[in-house]
PDB file of N, CA, C and O in Angstrom:
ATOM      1  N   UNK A   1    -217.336 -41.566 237.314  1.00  0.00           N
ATOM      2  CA  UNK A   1    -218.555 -42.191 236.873  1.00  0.00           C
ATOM      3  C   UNK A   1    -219.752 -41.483 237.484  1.00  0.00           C
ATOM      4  O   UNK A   1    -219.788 -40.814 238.517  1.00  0.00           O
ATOM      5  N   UNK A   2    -220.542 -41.718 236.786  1.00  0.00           N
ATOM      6  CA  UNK A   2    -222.087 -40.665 237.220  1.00  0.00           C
ATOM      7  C   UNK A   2    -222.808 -41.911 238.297  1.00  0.00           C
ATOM      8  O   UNK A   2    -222.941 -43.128 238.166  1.00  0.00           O
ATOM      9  N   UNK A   3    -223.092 -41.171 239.136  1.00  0.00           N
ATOM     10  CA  UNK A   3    -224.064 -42.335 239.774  1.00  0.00           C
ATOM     11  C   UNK A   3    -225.586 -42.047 239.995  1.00  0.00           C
ATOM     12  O   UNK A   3    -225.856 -40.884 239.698  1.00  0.00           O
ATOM     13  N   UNK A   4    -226.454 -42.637 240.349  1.00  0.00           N
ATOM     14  CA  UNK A   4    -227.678 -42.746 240.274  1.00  0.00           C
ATOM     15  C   UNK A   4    -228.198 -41.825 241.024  1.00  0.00           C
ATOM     16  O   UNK A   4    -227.448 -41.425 241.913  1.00  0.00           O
ATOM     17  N   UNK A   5    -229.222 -41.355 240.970  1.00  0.00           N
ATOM     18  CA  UNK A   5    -229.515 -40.479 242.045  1.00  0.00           C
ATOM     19  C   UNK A   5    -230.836 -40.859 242.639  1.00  0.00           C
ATOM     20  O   UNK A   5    -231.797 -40.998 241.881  1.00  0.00           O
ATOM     21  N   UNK A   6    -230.975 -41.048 243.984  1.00  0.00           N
ATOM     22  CA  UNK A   6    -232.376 -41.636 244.557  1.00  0.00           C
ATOM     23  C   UNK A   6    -233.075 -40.900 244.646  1.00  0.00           C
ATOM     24  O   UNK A   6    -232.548 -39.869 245.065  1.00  0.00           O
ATOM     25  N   UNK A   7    -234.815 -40.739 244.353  1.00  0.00           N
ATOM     26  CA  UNK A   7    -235.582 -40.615 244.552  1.00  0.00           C
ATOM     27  C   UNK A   7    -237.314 -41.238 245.699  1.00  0.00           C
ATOM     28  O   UNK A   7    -238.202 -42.088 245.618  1.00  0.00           O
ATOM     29  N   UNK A   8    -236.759 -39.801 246.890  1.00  0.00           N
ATOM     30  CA  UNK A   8    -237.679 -40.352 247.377  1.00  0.00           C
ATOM     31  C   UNK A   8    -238.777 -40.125 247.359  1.00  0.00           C
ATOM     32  O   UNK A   8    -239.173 -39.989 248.516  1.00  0.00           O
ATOM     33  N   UNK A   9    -239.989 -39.925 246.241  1.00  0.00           N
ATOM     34  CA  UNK A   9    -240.922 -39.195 246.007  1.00  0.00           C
ATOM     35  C   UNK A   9    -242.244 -40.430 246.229  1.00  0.00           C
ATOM     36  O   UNK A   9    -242.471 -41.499 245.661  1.00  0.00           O
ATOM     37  N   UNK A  10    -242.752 -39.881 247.041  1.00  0.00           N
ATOM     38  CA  UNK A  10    -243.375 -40.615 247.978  1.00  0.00           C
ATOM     39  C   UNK A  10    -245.246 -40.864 246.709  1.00  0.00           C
ATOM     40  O   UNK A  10    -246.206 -41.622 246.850  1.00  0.00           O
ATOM     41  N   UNK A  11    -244.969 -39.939 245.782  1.00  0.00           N
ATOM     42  CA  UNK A  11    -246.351 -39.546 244.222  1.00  0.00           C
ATOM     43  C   UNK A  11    -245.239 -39.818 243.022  1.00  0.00           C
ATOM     44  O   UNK A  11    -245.332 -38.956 242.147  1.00  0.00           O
ATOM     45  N   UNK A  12    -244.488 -40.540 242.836  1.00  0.00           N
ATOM     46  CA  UNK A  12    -243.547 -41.166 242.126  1.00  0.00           C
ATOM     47  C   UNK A  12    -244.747 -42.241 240.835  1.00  0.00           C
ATOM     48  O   UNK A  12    -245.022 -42.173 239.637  1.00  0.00           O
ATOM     49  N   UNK A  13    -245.174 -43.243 242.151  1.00  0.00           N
ATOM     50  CA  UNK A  13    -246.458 -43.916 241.122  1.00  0.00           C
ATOM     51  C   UNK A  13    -247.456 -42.617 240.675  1.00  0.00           C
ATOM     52  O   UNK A  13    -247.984 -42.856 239.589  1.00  0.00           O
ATOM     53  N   UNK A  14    -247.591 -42.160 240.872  1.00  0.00           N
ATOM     54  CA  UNK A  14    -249.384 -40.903 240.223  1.00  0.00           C
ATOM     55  C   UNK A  14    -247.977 -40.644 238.574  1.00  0.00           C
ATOM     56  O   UNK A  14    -248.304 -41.028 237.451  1.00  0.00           O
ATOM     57  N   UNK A  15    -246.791 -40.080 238.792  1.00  0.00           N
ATOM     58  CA  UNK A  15    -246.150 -39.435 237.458  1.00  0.00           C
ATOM     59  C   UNK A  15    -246.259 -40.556 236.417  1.00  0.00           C
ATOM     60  O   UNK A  15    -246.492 -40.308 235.234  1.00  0.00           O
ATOM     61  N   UNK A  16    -246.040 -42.109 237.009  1.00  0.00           N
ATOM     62  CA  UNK A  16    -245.977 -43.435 236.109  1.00  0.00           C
ATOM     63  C   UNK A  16    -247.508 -43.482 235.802  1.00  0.00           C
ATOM     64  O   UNK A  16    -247.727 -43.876 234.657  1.00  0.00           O
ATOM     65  N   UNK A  17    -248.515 -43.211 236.460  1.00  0.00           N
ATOM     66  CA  UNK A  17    -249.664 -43.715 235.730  1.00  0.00           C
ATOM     67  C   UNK A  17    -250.171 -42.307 234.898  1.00  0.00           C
ATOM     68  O   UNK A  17    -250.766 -42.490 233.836  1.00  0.00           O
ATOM     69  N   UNK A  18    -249.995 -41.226 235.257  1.00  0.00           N
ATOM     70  CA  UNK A  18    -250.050 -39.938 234.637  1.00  0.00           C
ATOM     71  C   UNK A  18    -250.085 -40.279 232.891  1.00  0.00           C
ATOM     72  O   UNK A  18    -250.938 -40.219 232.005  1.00  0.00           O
ATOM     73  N   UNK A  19    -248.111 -40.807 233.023  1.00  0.00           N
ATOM     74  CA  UNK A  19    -247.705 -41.207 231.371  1.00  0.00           C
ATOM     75  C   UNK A  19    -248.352 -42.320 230.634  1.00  0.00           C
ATOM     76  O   UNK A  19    -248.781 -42.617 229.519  1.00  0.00           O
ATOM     77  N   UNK A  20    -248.211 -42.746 231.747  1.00  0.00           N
ATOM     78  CA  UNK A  20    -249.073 -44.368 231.046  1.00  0.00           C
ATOM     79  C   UNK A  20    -250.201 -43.803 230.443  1.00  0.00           C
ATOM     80  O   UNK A  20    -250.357 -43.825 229.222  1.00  0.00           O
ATOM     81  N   UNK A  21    -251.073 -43.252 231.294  1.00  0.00           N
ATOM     82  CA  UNK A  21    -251.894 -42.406 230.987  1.00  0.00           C
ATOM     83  C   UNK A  21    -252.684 -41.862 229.322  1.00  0.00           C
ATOM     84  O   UNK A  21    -253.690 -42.139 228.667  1.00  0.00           O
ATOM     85  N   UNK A  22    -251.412 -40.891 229.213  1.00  0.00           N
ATOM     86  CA  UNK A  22    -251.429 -40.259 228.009  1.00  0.00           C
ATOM     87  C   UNK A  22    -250.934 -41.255 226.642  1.00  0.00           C
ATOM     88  O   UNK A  22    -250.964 -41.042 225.430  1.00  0.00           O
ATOM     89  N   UNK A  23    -250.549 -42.235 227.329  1.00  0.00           N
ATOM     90  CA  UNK A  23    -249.459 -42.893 226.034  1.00  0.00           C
ATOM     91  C   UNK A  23    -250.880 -44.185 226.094  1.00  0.00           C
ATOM     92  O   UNK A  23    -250.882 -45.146 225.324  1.00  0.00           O
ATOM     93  N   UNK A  24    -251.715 -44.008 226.881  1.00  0.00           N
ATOM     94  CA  UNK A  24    -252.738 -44.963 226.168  1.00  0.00           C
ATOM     95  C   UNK A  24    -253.585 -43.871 225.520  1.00  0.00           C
ATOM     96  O   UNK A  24    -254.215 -44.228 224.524  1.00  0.00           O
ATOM     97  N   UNK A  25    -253.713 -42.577 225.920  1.00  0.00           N
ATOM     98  CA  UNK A  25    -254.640 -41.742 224.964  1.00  0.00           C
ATOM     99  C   UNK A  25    -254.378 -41.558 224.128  1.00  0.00           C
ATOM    100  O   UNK A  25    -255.219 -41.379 223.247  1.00  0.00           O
ATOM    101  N   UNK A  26    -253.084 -41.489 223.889  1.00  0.00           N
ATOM    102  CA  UNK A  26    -252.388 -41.436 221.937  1.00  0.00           C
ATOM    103  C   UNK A  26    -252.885 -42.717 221.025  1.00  0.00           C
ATOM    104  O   UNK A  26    -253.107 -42.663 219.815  1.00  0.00           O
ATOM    105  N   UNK A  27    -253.033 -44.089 222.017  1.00  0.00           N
ATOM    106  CA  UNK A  27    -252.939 -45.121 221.388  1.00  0.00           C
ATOM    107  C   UNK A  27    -254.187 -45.359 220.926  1.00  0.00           C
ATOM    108  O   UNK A  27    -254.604 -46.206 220.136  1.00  0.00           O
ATOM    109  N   UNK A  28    -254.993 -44.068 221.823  1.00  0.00           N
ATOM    110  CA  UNK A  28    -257.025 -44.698 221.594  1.00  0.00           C
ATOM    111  C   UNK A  28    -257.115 -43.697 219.982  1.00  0.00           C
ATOM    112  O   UNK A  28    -258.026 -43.749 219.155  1.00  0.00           O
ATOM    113  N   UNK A  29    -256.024 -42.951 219.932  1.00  0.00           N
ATOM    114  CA  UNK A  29    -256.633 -42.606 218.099  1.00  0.00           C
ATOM    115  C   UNK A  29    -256.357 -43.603 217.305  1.00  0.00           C
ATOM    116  O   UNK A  29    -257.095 -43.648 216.321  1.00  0.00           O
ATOM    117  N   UNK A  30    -255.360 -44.625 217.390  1.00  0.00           N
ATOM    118  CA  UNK A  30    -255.787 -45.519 216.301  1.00  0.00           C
ATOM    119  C   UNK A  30    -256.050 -46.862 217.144  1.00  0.00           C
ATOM    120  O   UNK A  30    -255.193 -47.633 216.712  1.00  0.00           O
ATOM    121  N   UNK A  31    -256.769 -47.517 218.092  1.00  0.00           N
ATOM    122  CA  UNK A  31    -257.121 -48.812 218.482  1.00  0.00           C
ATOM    123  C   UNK A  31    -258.338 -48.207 219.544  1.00  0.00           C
ATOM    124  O   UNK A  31    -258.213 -47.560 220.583  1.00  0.00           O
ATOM    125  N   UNK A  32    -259.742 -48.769 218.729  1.00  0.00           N
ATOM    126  CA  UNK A  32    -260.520 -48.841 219.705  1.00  0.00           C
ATOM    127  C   UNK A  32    -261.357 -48.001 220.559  1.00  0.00           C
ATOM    128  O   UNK A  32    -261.790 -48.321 221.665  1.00  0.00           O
ATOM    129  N   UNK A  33    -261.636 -46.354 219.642  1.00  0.00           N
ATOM    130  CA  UNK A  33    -261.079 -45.068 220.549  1.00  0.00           C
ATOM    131  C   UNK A  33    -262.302 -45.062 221.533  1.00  0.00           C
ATOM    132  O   UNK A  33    -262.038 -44.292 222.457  1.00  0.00           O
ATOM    133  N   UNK A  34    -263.520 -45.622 221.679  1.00  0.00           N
ATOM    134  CA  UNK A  34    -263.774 -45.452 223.273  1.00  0.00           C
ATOM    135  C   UNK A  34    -263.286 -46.065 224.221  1.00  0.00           C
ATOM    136  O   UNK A  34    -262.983 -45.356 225.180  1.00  0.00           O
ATOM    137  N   UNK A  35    -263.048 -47.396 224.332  1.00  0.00           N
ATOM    138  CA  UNK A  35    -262.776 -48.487 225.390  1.00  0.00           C
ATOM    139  C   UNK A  35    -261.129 -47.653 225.662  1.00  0.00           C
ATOM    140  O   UNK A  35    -260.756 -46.998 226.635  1.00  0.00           O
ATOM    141  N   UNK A  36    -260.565 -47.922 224.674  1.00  0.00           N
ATOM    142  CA  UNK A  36    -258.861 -46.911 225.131  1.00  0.00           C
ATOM    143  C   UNK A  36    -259.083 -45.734 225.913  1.00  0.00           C
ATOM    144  O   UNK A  36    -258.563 -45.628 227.024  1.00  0.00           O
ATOM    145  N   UNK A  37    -259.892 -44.740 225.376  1.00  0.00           N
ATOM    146  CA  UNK A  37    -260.101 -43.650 225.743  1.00  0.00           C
ATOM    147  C   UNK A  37    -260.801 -43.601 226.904  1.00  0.00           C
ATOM    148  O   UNK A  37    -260.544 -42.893 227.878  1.00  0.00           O
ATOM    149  N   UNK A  38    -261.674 -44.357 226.777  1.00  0.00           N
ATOM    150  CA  UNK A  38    -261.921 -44.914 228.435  1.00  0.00           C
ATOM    151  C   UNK A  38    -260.915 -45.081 229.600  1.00  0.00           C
ATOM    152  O   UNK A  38    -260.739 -44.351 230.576  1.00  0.00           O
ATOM    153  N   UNK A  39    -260.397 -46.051 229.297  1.00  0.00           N
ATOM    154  CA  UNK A  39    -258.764 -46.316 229.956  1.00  0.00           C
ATOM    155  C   UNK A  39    -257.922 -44.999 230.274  1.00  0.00           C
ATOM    156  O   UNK A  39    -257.247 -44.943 231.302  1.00  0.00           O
ATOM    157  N   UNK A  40    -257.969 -44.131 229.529  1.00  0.00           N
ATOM    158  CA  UNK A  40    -256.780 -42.949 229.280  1.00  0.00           C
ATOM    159  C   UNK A  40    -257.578 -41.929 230.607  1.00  0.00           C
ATOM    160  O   UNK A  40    -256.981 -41.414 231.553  1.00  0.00           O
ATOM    161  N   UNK A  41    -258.855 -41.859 230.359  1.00  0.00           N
ATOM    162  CA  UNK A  41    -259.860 -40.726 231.216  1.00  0.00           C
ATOM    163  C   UNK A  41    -259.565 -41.185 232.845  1.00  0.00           C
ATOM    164  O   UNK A  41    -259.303 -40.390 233.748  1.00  0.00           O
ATOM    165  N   UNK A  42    -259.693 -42.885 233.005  1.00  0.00           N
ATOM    166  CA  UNK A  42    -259.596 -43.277 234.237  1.00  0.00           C
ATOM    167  C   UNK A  42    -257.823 -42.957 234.802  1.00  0.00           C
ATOM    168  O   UNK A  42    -257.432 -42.280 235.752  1.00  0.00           O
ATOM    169  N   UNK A  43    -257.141 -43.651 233.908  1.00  0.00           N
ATOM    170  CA  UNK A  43    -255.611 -43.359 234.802  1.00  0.00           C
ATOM    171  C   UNK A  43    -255.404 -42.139 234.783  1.00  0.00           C
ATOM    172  O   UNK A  43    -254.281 -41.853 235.199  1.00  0.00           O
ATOM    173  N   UNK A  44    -256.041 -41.261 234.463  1.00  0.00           N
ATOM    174  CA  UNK A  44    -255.695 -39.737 234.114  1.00  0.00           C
ATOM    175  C   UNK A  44    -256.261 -39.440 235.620  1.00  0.00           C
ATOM    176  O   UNK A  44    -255.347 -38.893 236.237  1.00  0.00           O
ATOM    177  N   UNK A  45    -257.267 -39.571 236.339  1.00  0.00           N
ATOM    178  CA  UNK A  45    -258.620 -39.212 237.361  1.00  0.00           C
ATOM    179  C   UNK A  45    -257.363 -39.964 238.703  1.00  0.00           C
ATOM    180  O   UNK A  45    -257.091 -39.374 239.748  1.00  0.00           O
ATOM    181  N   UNK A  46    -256.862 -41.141 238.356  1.00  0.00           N
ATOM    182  CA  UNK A  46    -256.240 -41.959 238.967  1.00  0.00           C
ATOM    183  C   UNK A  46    -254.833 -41.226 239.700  1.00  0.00           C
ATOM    184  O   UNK A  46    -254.419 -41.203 240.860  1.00  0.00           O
ATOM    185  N   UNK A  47    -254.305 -40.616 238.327  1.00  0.00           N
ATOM    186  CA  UNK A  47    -252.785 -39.541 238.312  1.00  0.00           C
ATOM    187  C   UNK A  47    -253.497 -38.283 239.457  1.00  0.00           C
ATOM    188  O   UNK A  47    -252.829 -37.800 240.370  1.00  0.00           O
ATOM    189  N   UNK A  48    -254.766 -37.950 239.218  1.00  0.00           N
ATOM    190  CA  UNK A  48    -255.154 -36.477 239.619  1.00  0.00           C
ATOM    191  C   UNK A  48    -255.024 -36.840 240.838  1.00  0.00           C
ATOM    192  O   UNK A  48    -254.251 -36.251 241.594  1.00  0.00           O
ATOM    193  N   UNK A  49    -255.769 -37.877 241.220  1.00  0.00           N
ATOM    194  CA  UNK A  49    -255.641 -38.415 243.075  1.00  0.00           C
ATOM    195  C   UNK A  49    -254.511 -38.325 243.677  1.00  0.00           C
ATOM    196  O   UNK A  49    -254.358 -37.843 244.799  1.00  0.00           O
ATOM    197  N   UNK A  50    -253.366 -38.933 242.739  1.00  0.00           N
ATOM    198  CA  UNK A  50    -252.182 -38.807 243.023  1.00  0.00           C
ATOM    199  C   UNK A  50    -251.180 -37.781 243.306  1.00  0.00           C
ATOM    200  O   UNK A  50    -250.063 -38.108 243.708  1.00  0.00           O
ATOM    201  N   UNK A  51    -251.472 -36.699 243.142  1.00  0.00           N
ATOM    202  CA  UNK A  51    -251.324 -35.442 243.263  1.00  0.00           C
ATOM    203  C   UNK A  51    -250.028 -35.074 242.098  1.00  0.00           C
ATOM    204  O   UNK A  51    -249.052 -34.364 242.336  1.00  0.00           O
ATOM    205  N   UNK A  52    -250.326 -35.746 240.855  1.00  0.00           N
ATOM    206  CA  UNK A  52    -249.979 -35.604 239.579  1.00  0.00           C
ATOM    207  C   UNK A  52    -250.862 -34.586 238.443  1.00  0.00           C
ATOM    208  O   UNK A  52    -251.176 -35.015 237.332  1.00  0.00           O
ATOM    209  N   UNK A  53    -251.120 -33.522 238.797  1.00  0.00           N
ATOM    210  CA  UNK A  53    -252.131 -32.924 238.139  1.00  0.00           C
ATOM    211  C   UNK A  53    -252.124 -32.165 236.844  1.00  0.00           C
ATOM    212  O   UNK A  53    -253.180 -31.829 236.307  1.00  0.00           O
ATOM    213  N   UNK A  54    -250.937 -31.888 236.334  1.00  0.00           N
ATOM    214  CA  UNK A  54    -250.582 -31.977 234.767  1.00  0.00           C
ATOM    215  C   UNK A  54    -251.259 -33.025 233.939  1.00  0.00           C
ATOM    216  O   UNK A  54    -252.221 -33.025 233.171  1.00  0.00           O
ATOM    217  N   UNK A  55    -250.247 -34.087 234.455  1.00  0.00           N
ATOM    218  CA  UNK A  55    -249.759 -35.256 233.855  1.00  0.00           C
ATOM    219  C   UNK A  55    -251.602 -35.896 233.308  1.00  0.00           C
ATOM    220  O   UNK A  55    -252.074 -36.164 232.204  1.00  0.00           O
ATOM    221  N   UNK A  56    -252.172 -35.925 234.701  1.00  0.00           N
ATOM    222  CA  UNK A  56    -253.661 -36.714 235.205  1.00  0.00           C
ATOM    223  C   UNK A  56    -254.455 -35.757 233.712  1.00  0.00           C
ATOM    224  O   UNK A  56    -255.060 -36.316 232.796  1.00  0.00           O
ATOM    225  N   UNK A  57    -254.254 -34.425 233.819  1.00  0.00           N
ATOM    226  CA  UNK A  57    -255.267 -33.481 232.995  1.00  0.00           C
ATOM    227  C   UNK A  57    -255.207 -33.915 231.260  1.00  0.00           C
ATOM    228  O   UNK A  57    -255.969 -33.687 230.320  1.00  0.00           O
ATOM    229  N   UNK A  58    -254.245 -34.452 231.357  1.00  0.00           N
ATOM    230  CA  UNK A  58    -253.449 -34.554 229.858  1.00  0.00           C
ATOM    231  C   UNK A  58    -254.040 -35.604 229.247  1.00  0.00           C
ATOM    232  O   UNK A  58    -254.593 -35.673 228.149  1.00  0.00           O
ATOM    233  N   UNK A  59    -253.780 -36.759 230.449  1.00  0.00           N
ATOM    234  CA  UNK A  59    -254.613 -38.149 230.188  1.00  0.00           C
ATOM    235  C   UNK A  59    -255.843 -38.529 230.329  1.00  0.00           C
ATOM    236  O   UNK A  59    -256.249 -39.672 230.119  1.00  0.00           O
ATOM    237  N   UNK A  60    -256.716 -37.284 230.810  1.00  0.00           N
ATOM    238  CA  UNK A  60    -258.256 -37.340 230.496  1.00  0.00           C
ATOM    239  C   UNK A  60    -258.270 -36.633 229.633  1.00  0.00           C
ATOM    240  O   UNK A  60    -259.387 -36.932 229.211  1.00  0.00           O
ATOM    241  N   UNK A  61    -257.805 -35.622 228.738  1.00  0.00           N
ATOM    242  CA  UNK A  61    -257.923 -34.673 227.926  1.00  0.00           C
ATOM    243  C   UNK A  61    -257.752 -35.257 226.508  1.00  0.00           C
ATOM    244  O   UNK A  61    -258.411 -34.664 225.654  1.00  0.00           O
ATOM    245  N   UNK A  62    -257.045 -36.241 226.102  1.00  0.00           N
ATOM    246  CA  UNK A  62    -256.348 -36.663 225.247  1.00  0.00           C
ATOM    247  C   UNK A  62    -257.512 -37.780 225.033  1.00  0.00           C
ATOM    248  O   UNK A  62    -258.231 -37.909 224.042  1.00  0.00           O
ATOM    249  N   UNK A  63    -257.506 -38.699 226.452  1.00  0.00           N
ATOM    250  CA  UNK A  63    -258.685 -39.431 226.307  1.00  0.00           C
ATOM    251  C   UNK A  63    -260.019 -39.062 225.562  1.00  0.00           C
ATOM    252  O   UNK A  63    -260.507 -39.693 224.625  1.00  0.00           O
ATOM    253  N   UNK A  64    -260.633 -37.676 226.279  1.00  0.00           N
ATOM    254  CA  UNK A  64    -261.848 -37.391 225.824  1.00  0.00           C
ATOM    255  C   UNK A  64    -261.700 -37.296 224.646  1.00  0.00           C
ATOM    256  O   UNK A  64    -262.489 -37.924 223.941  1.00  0.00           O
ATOM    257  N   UNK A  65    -260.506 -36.376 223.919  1.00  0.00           N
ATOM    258  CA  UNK A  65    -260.600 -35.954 222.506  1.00  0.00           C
ATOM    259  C   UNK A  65    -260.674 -37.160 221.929  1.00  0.00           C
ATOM    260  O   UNK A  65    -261.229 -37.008 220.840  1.00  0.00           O
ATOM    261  N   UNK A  66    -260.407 -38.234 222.103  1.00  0.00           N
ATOM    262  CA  UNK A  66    -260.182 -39.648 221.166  1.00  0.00           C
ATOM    263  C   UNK A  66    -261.775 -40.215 220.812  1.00  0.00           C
ATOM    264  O   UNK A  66    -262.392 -40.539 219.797  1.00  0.00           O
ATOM    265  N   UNK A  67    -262.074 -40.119 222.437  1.00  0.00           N
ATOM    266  CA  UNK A  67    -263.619 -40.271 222.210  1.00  0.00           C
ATOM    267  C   UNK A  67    -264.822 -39.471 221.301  1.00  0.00           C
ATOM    268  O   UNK A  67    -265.738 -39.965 220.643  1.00  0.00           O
ATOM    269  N   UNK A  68    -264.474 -38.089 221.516  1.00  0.00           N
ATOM    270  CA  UNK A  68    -265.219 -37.593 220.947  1.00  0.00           C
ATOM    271  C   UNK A  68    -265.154 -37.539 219.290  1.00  0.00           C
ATOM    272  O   UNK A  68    -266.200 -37.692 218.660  1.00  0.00           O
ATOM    273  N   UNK A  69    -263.934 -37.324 218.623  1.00  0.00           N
ATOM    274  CA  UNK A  69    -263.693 -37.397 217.157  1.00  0.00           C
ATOM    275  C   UNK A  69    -264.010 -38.943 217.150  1.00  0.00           C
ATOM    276  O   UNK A  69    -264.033 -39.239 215.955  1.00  0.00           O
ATOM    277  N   UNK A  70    -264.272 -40.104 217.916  1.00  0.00           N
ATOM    278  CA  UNK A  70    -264.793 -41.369 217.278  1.00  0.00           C
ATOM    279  C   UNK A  70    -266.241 -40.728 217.040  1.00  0.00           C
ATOM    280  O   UNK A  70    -266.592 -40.902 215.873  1.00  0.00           O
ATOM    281  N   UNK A  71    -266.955 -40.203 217.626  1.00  0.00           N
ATOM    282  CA  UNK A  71    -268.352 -39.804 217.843  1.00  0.00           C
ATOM    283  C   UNK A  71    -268.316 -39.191 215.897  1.00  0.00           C
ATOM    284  O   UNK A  71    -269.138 -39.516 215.041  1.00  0.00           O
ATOM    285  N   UNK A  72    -267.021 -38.210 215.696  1.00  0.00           N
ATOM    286  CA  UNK A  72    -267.614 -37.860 214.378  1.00  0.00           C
ATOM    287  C   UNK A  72    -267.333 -38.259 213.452  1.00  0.00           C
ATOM    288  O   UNK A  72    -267.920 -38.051 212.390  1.00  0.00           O
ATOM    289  N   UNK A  73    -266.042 -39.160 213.665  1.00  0.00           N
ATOM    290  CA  UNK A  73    -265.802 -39.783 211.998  1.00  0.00           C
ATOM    291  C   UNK A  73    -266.342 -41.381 212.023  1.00  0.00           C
ATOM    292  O   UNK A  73    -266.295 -42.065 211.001  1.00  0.00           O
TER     293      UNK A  73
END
């Protein structure tokens, strides 16, 4: 049987809010896209602190873009 493998990654939370992150910036193209995108820019800034810095870039990046195409359509 396979067993679990522990993780002791001490920036474990920064990778969870990283995704969370991005998976609310996907969600600000169809609900809401500043206030979401808002949301997406902060846990993204939140991930970066965390020393998640992909993850963090992705979820302000994704954020902004949501915001800004609300600006044009």
């Amino acid at each position: 049987m396979a067993e679990a493998i522990e993780r002791n990654d001490p920036n474990a939370w920064a990778q969870w809010v990283g995704w969370i992150g991005i998976i609310v910036g996907i969600a600000a193209f169809f609900i809401s896209s500043f206030w979401i995108g808002a949301a997406a820019i902060i846990l993204g800034i939140i991930a970066l602190c965390g020393k998640s810095i992909t993850l963090g870039w992705w979820g302000i990046g994704i954020g902004a873009a949501a915001i800004i195409i609300q600006w044009f359509l």
